[in-house]
C-alpha positions as CSV (number, residue, x, y, z in Angstrom):
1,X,7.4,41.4,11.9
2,X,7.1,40.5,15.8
3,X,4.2,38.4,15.0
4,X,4.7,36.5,11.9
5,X,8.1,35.3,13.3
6,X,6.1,34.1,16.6
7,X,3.6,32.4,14.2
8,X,6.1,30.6,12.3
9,X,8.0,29.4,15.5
10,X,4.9,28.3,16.6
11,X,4.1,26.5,13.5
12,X,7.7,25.1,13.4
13,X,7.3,23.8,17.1
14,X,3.9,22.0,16.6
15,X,5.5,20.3,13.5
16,X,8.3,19.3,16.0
17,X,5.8,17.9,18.7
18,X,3.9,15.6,15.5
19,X,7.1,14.4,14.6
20,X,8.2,13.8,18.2
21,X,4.9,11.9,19.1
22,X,6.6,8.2,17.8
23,X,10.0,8.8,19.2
24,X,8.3,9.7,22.8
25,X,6.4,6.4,22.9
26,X,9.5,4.4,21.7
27,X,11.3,6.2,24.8
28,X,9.4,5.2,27.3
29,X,9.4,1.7,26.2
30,X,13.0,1.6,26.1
31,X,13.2,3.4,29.5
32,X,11.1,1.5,31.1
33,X,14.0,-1.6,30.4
34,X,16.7,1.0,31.8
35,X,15.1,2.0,34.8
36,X,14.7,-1.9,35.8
37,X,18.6,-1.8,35.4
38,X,19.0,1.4,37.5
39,X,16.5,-0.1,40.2
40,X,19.1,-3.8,40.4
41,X,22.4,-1.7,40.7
42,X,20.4,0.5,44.2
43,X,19.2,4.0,42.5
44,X,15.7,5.3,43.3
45,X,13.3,5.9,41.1
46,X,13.5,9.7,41.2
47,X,17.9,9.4,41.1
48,X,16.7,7.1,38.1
49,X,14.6,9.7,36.8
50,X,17.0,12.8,37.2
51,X,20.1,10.3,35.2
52,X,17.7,10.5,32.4
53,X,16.9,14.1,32.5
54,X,20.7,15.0,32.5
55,X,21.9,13.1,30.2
56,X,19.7,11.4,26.7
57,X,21.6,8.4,26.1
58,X,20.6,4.9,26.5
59,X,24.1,3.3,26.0
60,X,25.5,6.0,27.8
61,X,23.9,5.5,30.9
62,X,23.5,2.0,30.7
63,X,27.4,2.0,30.3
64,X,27.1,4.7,33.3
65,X,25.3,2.2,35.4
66,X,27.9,-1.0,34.4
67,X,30.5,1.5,35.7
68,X,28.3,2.1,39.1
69,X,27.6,-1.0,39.7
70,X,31.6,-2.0,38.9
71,X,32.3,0.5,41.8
72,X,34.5,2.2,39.2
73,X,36.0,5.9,40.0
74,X,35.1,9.3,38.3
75,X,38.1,9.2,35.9
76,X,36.4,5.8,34.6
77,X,33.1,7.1,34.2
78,X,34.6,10.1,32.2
79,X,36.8,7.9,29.8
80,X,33.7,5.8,29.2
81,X,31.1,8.3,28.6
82,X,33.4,9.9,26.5
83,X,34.1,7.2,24.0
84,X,30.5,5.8,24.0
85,X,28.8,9.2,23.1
86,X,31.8,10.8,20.5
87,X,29.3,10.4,17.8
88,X,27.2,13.2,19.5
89,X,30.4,15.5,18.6
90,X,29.7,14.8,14.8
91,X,25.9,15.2,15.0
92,X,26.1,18.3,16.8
93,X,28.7,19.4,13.8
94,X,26.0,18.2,11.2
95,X,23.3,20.6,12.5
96,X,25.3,23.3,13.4
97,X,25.3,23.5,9.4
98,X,21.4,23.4,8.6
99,X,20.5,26.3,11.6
100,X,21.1,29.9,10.0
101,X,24.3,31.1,10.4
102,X,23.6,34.8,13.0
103,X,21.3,31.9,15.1
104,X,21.3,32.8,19.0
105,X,23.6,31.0,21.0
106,X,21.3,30.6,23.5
107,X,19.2,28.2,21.1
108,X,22.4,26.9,19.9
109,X,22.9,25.7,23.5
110,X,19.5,24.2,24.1
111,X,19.4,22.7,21.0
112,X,22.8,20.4,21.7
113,X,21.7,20.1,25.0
114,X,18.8,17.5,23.2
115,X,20.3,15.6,20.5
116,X,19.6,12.1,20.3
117,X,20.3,9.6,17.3
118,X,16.3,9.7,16.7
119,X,16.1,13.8,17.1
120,X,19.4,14.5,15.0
121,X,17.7,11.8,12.5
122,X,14.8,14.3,12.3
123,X,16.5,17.7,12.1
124,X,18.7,16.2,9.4
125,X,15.7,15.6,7.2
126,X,13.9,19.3,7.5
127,X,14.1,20.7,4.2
128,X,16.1,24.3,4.2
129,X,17.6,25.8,7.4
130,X,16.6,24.4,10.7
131,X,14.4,26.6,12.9
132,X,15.5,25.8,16.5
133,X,11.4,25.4,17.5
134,X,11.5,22.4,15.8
135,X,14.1,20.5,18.6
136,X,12.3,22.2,21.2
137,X,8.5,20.7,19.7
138,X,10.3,17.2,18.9
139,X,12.0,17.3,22.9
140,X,9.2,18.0,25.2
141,X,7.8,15.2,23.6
142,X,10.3,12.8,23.5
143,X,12.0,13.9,26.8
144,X,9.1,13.4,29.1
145,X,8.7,9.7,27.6
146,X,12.4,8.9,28.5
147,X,12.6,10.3,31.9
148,X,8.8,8.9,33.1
149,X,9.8,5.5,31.5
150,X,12.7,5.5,33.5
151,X,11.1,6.6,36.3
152,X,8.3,3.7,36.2
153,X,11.0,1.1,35.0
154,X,12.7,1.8,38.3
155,X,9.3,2.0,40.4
156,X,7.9,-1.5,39.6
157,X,9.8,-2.7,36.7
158,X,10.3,-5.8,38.4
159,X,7.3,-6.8,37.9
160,X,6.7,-7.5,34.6
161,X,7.9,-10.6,33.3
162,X,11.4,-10.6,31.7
163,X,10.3,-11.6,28.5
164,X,7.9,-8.5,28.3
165,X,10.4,-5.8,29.3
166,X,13.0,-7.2,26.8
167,X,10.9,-7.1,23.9
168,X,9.8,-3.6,25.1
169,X,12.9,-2.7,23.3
170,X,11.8,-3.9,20.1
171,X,10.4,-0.1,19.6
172,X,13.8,1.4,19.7
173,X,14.1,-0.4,16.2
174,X,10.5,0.5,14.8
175,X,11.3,4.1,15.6
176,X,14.4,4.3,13.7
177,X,12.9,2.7,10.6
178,X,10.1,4.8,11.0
179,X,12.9,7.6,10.9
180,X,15.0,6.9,8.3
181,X,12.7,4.7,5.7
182,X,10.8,8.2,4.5
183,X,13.5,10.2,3.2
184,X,15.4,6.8,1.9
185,X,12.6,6.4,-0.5
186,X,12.6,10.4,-1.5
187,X,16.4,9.4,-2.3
188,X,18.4,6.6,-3.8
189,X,21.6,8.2,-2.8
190,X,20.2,8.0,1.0
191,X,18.4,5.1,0.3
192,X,21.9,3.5,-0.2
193,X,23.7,5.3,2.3
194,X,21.6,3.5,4.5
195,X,21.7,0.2,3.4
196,X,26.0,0.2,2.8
197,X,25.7,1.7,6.5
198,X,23.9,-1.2,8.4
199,X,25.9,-3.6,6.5
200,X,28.7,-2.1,7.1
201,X,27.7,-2.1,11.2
202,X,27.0,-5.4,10.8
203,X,30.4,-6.5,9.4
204,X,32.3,-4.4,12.6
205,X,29.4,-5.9,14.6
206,X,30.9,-9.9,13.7
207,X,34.7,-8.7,13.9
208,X,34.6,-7.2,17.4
209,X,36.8,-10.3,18.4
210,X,39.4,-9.3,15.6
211,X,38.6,-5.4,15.9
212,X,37.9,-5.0,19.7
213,X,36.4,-1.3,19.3
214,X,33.3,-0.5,21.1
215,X,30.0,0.2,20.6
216,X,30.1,4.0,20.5
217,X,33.6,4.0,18.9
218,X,32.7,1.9,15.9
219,X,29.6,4.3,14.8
220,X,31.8,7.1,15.1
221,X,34.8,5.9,12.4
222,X,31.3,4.5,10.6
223,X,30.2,7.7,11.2
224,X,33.2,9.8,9.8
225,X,33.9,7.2,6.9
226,X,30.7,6.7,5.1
227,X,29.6,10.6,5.4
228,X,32.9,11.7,4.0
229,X,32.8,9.3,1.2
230,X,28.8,10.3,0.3
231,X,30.0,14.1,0.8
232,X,32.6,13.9,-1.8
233,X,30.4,11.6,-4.3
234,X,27.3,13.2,-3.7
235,X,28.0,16.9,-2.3
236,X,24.6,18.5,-1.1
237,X,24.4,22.4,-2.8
238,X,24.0,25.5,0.0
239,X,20.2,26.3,0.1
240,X,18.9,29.5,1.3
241,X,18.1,30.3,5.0
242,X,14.3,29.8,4.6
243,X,13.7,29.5,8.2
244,X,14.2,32.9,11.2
245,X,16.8,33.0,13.8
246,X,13.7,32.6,16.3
């Protein structure tokens, strides 16, 4: 019994280090941009390298570093990291309902302490119940890429060219089409879930001067609004746990 739950972790953790191949490269490339910013406000590469180690979140740590560099106290930093990463809160409520239900906490813990938009976008996709060796596969992938982009962004960022390390960031956007495009044309109903949600962002995106919410607030009431909607239209039937508590 031992054994063919080891094999199928195994099997579910290669699966997750495939899949978190693209999302590793994307990292680093947008890393590479915030370690050039970390490098102009005074941290070292390895401070640079440890922010992104800690804490997975490119607009919360470039918010972290406008707050640094604003000489801003700790109750400001709180306040702003909280309101810019809320919609982790929801995503960590989301999977908390595909892993089986007796799961360990322990892998309950180390699977929040690595969700991302791009890793929760590929642990919402796994068909069944979410064996917790997929994070860990798709993270020591994806982590290494944002922490050594980081790291070399801060080391000798400066020397590339603005131009070049702006449209570094240009893979951030590949990698979430790359993400959500697959199971959008396995279903119409996410398929236009998607599209009424971009639109939708881009509407609050042109209004911020009438409706001054930020970044992180305006995906979360997104977030809530659009999900609820698609979850009382379209409700998803319980499935089976077809995956072990690892």
């Amino acid at each position: 019994m031992s054994s063919r739950k080891g094999k199928e972790n195994k099997a579910w953790f290669l699966k997750g280090m495939r899949h978190g191949v693209p999302i590793g490269l994307g990292y680093f490339a947008v890393a590479f941009t915030l370690g050039i910013t970390a490098k102009n406000i005074g941290l070292t590469p390895l401070q640079s390298a440890f922010m992104s180690f800690t804490m997975h979140a490119s607009a919360g740590e470039f918010a972290a570093m406008t707050v640094i560099a604003a000489g801003s106290g700790y109750i400001e930093m709180a306040i702003t990291q909280l309101v810019i990463n809320l919609r982790y809160l929801l995503m960590s409520c989301a999977l908390s309902q595909k892993v089986p239900e007796k799961l360990w906490f322990p892998h309950r813990f180390f699977i929040s302490y690595y969700i991302t938009d791009e890793i929760f976008g590929i642990s919402s996709t796994v068909d069944g119940k979410l064996n917790p060796f997929y994070n860990y596969g798709a993270a020591c992938v994806a982590s290494p890429g944002w922490v050594l982009g980081t790291f070399l962004g801060a080391l000798v960022g400066n020397i590339l060219p603005a131009n070049v390390a702006s449209a570094m960031n240009v893979a951030l956007y590949g990698m979430f089409l790359a993400i959500i495009i697959p199971p959008a044309r396995k279903n119409r109903v996410i398929a236009v879930i998607v599209i009424v949600s971009m639109l939708a962002s881009t509407v609050f995106t042109l209004l911020s001067d009438v409706i001054p919410l930020s970044a992180g607030m305006r995906i979360l009431i997104l977030t809530v609004v659009i999900a609820g909607i698609a979850a009382v239209v379209h409700p998803i039937e319980e499935s089976g746990e077809t995956t072990n508590e690892g």
